[in-house]
C-alpha positions as CSV (number, residue, x, y, z in Angstrom):
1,X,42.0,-11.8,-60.8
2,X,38.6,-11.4,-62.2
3,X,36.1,-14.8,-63.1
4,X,32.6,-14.6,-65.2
5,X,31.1,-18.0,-64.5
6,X,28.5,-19.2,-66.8
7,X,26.8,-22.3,-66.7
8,X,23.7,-22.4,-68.9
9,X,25.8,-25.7,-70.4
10,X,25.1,-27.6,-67.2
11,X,22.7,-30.3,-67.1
12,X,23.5,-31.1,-63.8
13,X,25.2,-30.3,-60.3
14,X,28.1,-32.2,-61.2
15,X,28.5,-30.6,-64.4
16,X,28.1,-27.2,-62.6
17,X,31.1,-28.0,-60.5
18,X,32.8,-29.1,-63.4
19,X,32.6,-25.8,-64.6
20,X,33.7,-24.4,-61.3
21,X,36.6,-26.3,-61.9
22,X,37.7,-25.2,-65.2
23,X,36.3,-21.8,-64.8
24,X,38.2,-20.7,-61.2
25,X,41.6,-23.0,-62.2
26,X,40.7,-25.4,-59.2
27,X,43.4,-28.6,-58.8
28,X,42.3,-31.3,-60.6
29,X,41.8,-33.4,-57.2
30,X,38.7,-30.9,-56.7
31,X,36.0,-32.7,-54.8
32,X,32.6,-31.7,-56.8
33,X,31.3,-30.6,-53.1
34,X,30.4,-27.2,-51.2
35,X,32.9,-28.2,-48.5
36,X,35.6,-28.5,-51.6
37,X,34.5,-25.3,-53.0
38,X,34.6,-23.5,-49.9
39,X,38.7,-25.4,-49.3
40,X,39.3,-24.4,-53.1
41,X,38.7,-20.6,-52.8
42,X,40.3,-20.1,-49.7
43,X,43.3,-21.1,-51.9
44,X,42.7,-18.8,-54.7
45,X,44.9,-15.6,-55.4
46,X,43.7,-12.5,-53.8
47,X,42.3,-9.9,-54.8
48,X,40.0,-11.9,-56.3
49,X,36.0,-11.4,-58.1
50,X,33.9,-14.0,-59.2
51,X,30.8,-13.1,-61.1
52,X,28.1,-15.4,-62.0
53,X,26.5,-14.4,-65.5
54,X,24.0,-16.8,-65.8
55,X,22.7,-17.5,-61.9
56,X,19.2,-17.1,-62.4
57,X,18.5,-19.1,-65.1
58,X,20.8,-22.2,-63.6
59,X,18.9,-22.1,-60.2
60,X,15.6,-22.3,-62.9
61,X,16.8,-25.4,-64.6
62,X,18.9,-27.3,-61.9
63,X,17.0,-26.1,-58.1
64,X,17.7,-25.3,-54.9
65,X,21.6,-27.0,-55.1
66,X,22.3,-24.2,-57.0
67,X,21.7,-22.1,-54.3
68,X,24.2,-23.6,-51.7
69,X,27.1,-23.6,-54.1
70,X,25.9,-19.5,-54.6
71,X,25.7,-19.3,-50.3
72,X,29.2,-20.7,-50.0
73,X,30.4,-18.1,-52.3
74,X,28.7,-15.1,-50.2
75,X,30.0,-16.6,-47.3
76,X,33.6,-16.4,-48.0
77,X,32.9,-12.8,-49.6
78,X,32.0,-12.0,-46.5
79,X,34.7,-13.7,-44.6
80,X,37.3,-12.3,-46.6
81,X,37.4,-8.8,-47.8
82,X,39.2,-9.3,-50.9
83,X,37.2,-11.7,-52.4
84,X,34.0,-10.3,-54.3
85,X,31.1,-12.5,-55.6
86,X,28.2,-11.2,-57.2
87,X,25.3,-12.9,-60.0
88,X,23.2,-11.3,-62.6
C-alpha cells in the first residue's frame, strides 16, 4: 500500500494527527500521540510506503513537534524493512 500525506491544512499538532488518521486508515480509538503512531503503524499492512508531500512547509508553520511525529516514522523504516517513509 502506498500513502502521500499532506498537511498544509493543519493548524495544529492535533490536527496533523488527525490527518494521520484519516490519511494511513488508523482505528478510530487512535491516540493523537507519537507512542500511538508508532503502535498504529506497526499494525499497518506490509509492504507499506508513506510519503510526506508537504513536510517542509508543516515543520515551518507548526515547529519542532513536527519533527518527532517525522522521527517516529524513520524509526520504524528502519526497524522494519518493508515499510518505507520518505518527505519532500
Amino acid at each position: 500500500m502506498s500513502y502521500q500525506l499532506i498537511t498544509e491544512s493543519a493548524g495544529t499538532i492535533h490536527e496533523v494527527h488527525n490527518i494521520l488518521l484519516k490519511t494511513l486508515e488508523f482505528p478510530e480509538s487512535y491516540g493523537y500521540n507519537l507512542d500511538a503512531l508508532y503502535d498504529c503503524l506497526t499494525e499497518m499492512d506490509l509492504p507499506c510506503s508513506v510519503e510526506w508531500l508537504d513536510y517542509k512547509s508543516t515543520v515551518k508553520k507548526l515547529g519542532t513537534d513536527i519533527k518527532l511525529i517525522r522521527k517516529v516514522f524513520e524509526e520504524y523504516a528502519t526497524e522494519e524493512g518493508e515499510f518505507h517513509f520518505r518527505t519532500n
